[in-house]
C-alpha positions as CSV (number, residue, x, y, z in Angstrom):
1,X,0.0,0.0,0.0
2,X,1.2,3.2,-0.8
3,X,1.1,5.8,1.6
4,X,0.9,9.6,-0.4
5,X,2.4,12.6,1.4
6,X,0.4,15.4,1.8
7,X,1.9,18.7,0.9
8,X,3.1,20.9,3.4
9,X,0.8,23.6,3.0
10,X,-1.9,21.1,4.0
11,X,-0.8,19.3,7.0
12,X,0.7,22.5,8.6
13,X,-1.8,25.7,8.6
14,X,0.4,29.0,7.3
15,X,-0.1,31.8,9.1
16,X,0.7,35.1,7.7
17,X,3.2,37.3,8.9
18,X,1.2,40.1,8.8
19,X,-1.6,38.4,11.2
20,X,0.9,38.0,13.7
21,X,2.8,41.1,13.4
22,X,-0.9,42.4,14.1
23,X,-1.5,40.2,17.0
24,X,2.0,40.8,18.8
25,X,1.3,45.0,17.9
26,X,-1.9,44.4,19.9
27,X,-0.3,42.3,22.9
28,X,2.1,45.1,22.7
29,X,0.2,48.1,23.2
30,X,-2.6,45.9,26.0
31,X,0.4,45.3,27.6
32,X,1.7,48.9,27.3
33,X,-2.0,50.4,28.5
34,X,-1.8,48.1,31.7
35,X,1.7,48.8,32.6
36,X,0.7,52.3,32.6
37,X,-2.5,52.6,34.3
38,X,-0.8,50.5,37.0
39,X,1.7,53.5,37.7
40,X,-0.6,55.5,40.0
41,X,-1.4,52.3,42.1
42,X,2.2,51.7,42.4
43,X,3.4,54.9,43.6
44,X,2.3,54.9,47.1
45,X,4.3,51.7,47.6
46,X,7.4,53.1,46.0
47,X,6.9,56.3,48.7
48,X,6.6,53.8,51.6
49,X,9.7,51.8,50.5
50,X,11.6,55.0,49.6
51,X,10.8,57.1,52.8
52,X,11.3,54.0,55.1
53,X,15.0,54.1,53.7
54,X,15.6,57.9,54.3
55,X,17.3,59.8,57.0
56,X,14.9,62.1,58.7
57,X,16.3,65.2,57.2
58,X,14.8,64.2,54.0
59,X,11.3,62.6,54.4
60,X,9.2,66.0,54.7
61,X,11.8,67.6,51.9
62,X,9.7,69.3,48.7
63,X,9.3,68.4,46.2
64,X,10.0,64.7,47.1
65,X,12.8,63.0,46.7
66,X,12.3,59.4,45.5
67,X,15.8,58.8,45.6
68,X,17.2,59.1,49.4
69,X,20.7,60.6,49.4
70,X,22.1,57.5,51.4
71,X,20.1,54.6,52.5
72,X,19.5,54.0,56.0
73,X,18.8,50.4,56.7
74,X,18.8,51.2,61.2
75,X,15.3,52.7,60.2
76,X,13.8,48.7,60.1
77,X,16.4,48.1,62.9
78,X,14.8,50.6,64.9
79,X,11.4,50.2,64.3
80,X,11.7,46.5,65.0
81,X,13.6,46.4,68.1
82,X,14.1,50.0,69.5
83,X,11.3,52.5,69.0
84,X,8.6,49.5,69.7
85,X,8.9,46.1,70.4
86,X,7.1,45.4,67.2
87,X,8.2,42.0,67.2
88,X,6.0,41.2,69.9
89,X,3.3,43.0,68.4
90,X,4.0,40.6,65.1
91,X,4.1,37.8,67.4
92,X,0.2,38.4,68.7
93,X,-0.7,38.7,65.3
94,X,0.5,35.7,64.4
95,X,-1.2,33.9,66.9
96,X,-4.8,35.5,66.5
97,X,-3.9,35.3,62.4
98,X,-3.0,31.1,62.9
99,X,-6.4,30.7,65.1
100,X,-8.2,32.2,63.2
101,X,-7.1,30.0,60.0
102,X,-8.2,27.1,61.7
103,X,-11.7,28.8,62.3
104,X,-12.2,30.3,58.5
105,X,-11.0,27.1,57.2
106,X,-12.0,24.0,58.5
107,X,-15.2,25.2,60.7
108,X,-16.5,27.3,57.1
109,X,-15.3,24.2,55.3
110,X,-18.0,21.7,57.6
111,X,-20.7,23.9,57.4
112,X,-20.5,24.6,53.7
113,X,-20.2,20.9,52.8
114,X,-23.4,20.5,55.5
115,X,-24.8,23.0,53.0
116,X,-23.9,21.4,49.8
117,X,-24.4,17.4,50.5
118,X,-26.1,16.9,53.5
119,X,-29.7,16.5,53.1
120,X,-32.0,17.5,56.2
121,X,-35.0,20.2,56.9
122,X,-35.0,23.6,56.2
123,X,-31.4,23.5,55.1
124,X,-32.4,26.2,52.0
125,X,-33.9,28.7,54.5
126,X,-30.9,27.9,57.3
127,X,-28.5,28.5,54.5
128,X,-30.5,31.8,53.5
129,X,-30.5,32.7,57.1
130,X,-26.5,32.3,57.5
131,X,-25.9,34.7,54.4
132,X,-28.4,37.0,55.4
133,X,-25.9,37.9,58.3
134,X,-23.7,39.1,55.0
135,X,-26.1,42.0,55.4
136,X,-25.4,43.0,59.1
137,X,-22.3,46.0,59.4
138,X,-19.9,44.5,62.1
139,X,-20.5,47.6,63.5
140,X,-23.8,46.9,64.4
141,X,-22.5,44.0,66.5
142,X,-19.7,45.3,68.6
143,X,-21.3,46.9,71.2
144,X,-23.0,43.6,72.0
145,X,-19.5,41.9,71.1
146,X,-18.0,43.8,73.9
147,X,-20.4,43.5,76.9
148,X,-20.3,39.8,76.3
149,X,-16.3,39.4,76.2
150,X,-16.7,41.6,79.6
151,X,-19.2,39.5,80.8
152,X,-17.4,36.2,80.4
153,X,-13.6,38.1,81.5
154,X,-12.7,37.9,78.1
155,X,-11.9,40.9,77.1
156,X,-8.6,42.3,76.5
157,X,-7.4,39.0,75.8
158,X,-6.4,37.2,72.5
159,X,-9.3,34.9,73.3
160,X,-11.3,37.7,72.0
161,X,-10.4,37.7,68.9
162,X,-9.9,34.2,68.2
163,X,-13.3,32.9,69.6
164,X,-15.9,34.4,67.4
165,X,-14.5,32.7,63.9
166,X,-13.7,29.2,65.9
167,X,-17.7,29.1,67.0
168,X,-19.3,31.3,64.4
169,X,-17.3,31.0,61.1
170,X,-18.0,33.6,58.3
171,X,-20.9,33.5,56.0
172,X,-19.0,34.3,52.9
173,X,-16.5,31.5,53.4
174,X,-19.1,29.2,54.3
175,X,-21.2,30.5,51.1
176,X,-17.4,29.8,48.7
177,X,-17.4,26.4,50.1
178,X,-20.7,25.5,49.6
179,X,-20.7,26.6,45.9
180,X,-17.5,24.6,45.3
181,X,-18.5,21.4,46.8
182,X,-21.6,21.6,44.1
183,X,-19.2,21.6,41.8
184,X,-18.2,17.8,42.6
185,X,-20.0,15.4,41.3
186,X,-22.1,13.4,44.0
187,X,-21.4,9.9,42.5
188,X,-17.8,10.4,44.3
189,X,-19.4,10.6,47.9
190,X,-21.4,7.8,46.3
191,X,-19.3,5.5,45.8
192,X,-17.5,6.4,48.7
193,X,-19.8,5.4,50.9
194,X,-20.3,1.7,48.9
195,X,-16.8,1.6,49.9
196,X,-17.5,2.3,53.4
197,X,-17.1,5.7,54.1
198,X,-18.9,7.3,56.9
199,X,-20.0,11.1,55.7
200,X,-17.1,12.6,57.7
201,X,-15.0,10.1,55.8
202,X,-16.7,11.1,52.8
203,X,-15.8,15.1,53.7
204,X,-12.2,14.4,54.5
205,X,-11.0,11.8,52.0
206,X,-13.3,12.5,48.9
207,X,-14.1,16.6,49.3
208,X,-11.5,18.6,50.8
209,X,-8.7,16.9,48.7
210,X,-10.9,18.0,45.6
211,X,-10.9,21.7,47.5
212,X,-7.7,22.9,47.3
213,X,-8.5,26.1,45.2
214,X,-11.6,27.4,47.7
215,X,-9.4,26.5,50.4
216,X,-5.9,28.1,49.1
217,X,-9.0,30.8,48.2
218,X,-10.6,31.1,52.0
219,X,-6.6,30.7,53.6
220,X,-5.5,34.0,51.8
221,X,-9.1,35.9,52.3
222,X,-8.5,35.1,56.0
223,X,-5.0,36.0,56.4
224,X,-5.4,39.4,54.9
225,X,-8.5,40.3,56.7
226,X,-6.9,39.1,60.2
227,X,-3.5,40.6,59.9
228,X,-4.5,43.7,58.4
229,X,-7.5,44.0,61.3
230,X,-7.5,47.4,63.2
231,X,-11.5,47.9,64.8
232,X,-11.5,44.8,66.5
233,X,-8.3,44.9,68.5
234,X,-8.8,48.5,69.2
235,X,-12.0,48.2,71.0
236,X,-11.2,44.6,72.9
237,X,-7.6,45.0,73.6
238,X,-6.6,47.7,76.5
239,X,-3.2,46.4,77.6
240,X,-0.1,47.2,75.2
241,X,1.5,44.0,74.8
242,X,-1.0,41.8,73.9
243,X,-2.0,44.4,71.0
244,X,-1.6,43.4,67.8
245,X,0.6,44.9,64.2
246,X,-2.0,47.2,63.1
247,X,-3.0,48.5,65.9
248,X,0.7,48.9,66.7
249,X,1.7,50.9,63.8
250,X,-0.9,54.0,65.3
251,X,1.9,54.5,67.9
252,X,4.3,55.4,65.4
253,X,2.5,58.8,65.2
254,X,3.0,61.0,68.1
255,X,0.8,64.0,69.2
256,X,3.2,66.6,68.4
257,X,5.4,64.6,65.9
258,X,5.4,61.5,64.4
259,X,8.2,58.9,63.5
260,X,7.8,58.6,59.3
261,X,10.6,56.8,58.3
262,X,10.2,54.3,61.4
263,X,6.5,54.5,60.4
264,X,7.1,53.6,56.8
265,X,9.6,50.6,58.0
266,X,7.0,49.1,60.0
267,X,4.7,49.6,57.6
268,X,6.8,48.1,54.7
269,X,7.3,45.1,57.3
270,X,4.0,44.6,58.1
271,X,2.9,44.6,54.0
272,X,5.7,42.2,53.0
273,X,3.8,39.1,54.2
274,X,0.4,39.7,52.7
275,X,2.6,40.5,49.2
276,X,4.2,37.3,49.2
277,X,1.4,35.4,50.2
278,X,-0.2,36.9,47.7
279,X,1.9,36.0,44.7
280,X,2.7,32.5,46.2
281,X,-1.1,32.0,46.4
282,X,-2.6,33.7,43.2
283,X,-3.2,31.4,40.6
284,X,-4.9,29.3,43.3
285,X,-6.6,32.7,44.4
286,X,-8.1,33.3,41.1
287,X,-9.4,29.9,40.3
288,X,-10.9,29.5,43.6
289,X,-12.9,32.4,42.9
290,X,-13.7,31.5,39.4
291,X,-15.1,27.8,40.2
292,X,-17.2,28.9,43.0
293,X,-19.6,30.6,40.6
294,X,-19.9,27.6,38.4
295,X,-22.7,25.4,40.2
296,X,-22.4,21.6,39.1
């Protein structure tokens, strides 16, 4: 049997030059468009980097000077060790940040397969009434937050701010995991279960394996909104060392002066965790979000 060759031109789609000198001009100038519009967002960071570097002679000099005439590197020194013990602070936030992992995580992560799998009741209008509490300003609640943490001797304590995730979770967490775990296909628990599974085997060896984007997704969310949390430490935490970084940074500023390099050091320390996590964590980030809006 004789096997014909097809001509090149055939097997092998030509594409024009000019169609992808075209396509690479338009990848050029997107590119171009983003890099600039992403110049305003970027300056504030480059002041914060570039002041926490300066002597103090030159952070209030006009116009600004993005360049600092020598760089000062006793600034982080100081603002770590000698101006505040912001390495305790950092430890304290670290704690509260850790706990309240566990809570966002694994508590959100139960409740939202609960949501999602398990079928009992009134589950529609108990899931309705969980994100309904989407609705309520935290504001509204920390009155009644803080006469109970007094009630119970609570207050001023980490305890305070670890508690209320462990016990309560958050509804939006709960309402990612629950949208992700429709995604899965119930024939998995299924056959789980012929297998022998009980439904907490079914939740820890057949779903949260499956879940590593809405939980890489939840992990971040948490970590950001924990470390960078101001209100609630403010209001339930009197004594100075158990406060935590962001509170901490506020006594940086003085009432007749204020500390800006040092401030800008701890400030550039404080932000250096959240931007790594962030770019370790993005891709999972992203499609966490993404899948949790695709109902299966």
């Amino acid at each position: 049997m004789k096997v014909v060759a097809l001509p090149r031109s055939v097997t092998r789609p030509r594409v024009s030059r000019t169609r992808m000198a075209k396509e690479g001009l338009r990848q050029l100038i997107l590119y171009t468009v983003l890099a600039i519009g992403a110049i305003p967002f970027l300056l504030p960071l480059v002041f914060m980097v570039s002041t926490s570097l300066k002597p103090k002679g030159e952070v209030l000099l006009v116009p600004i000077r993005w360049i600092p005439s020598h760089i000062v590197w006793d600034n982080y020194y100081q603002a770590l060790f000698g101006y505040m013990p912001l390495y305790k602070y950092t430890w304290n936030t670290l704690q509260v940040v850790a706990a309240n992992l566990i809570g966002d995580v694994f508590v959100c992560a139960l409740v939202g397969y609960a949501f999602a799998r398990v079928r009992a009741p009134g589950r529609t209008l108990l899931f309705a009434l969980v994100l309904s509490t989407m609705m309520l300003p935290g504001h509204v609640v920390l009155v009644p937050t803080y006469v109970i943490f007094s009630a119970v001797h609570l207050r001023n304590t980490l305890w305070a701010l670890i508690l209320p995730n462990l016990f309560a979770g958050n509804a939006f967490y709960i309402f990612l995991f629950r949208q992700f775990f429709q995604t899965i296909h119930p024939e998995l628990a299924d056959a789980a279960k012929i297998d022998g599974c009980s439904q907490w085997g079914v939740f820890s060896r057949v779903y949260l394996p499956l879940s590593k984007p809405v939980l890489a997704t939840v992990a971040v969310f948490s970590f950001f909104t924990h470390w960078n949390s101001f209100l609630w430490p403010l209001i339930l935490i009197d004594t100075k060392e158990r406060l935590t970084l962001a509170v901490a940074l506020k006594f940086f500023q003085g009432a007749h002066t204020t500390e800006f390099s040092l401030l800008m050091a701890a400030s550039v320390f404080a932000l250096a965790p959240c931007l790594i996590l962030f770019f370790v964590a993005q891709r999972y980030l992203i499609q966490g979000v993404v899948v949790t809006g695709v109902k299966g």
